[in-house]
C-alpha positions as CSV (number, residue, x, y, z in Angstrom):
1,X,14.4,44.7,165.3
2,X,16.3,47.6,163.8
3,X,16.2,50.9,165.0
4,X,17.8,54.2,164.8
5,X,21.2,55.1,166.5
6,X,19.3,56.5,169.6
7,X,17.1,53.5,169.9
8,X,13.7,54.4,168.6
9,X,12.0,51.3,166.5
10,X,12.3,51.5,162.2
11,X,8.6,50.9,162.6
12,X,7.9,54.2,164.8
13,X,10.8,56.2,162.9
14,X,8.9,55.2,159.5
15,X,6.0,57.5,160.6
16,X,8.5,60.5,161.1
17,X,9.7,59.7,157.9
18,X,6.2,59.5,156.2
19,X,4.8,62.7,157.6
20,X,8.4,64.4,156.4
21,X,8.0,63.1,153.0
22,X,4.3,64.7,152.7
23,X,5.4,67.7,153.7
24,X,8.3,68.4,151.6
25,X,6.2,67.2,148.7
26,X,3.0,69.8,150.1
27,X,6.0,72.6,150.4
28,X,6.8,71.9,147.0
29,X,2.9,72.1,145.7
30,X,2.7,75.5,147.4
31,X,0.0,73.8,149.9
32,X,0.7,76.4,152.8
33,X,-2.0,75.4,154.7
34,X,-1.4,71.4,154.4
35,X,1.8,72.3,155.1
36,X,0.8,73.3,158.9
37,X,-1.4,70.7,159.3
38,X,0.8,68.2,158.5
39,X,3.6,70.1,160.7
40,X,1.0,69.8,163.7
41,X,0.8,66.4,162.9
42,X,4.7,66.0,162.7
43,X,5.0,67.8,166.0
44,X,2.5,65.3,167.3
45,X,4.0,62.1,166.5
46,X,7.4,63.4,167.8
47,X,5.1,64.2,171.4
48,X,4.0,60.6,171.5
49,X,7.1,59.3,170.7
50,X,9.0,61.2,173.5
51,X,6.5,60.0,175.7
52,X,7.2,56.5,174.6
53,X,11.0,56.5,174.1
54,X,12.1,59.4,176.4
55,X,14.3,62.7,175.3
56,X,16.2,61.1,171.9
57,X,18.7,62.8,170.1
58,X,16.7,62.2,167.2
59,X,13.4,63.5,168.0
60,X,14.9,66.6,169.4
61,X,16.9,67.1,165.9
62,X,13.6,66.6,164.1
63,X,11.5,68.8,166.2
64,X,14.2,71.7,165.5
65,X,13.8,71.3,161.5
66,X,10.4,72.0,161.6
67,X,10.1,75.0,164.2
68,X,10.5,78.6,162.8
69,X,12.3,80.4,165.5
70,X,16.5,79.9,165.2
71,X,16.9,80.6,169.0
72,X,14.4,77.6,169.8
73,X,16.5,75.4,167.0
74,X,19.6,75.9,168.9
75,X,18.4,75.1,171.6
76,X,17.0,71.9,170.3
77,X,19.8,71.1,168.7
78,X,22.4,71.5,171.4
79,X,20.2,69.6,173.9
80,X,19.5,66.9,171.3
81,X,23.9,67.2,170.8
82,X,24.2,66.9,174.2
83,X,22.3,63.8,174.8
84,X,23.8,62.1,172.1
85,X,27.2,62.9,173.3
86,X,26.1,61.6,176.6
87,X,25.1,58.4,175.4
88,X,28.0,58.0,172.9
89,X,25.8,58.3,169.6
90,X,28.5,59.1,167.1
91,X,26.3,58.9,164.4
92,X,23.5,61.8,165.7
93,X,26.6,64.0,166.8
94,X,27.9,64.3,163.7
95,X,24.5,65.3,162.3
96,X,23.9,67.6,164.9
97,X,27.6,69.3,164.3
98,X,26.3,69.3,160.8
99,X,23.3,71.0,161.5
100,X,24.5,73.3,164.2
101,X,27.3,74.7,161.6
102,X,24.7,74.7,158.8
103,X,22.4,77.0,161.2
104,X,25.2,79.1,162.4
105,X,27.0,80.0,159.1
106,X,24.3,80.2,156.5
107,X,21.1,81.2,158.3
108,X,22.5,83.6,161.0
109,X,26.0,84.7,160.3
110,X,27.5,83.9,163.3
111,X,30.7,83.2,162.5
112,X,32.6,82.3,165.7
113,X,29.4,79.8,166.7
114,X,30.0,78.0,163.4
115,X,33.2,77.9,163.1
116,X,33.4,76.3,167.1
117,X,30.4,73.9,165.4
118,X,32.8,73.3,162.2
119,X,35.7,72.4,164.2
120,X,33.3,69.8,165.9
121,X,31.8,68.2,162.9
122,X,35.3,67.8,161.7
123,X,36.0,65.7,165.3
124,X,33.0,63.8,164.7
125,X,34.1,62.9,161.7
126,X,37.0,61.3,162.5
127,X,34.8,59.2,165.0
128,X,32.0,58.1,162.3
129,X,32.8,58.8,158.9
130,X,29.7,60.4,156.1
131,X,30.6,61.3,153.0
132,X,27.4,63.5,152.9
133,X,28.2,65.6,155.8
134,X,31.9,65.3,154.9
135,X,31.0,67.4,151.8
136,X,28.8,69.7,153.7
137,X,31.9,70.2,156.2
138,X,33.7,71.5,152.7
139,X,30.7,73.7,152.0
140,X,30.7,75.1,155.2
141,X,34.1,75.6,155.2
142,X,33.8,77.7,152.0
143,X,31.3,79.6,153.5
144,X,32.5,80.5,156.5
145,X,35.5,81.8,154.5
146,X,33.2,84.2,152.4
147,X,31.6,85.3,155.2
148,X,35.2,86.0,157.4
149,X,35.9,87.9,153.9
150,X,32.8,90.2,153.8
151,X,31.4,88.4,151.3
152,X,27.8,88.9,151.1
153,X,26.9,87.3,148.1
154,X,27.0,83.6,149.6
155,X,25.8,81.1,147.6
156,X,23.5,78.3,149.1
């Protein structure tokens, strides 16, 4: 049986994926209100699959894309970092470098949070290689540079 790198089944990670999937495409229709009722429902499969596979890196990182308050994402995302640094998950600590240095640098500003999470990401890397977040660790890079500059017109 496949499975993510944190251990949770393809088949219960497919419904993560599904719900996902419907709501991007109901943000993109402007559906506000299917929107939150299929975040609910998001929110909900994560719940049962906590209960099922314990505190995963990988639920915690979804959980954090899809609440609206930054201080409850980072805290999401450094517990879910955490645990996948406990367990040795190379793969989910490089997405959550990714993510913390995304958050840090162009959502809040914070430039000594993502540049700490930037110099991590570039670690993880080195550990378990993505081209993706490789070019989002250039992006980020660039970014952090505008915003060390003054630069407030950033570009996302």
């Amino acid at each position: 049986m496949l499975m993510t790198s944190d251990g949770i089944s393809n088949n219960d990670w497919r419904a993560i994926k599904s719900i996902a999937a419907r709501i991007a495409n109901a943000t993109i229709s402007n559906d506000g209100e299917l929107v939150i009722k299929l975040r609910c429902e998001l929110l909900a499969c994560i719940t049962s699959l906590e209960v099922k596979y314990g505190q995963k890196a990988s639920l915690l990182a979804t959980r954090a894309d899809y609440v609206e308050d930054n201080q409850e994402r980072i805290s999401l995302l450094v517990k879910a970092y955490d645990i996948a640094q406990r367990h040795g998950d190379k793969l989910n600590m490089t997405l959550l470098c990714s993510s913390l240095a995304d958050l840090y640098i162009a959502e809040i500003g914070d430039r000594l949070e993502g540049r700490k999470w930037l110099s991590r990401l570039e670690a993880a890397l080195d550990e378990c290689w993505d081209s993706s977040e490789h070019r989002n660790l250039v992006n980020l890079r660039e970014r952090l540079l505008q915003l060390e500059n003054g630069d407030n017109k950033l570009k996302r």
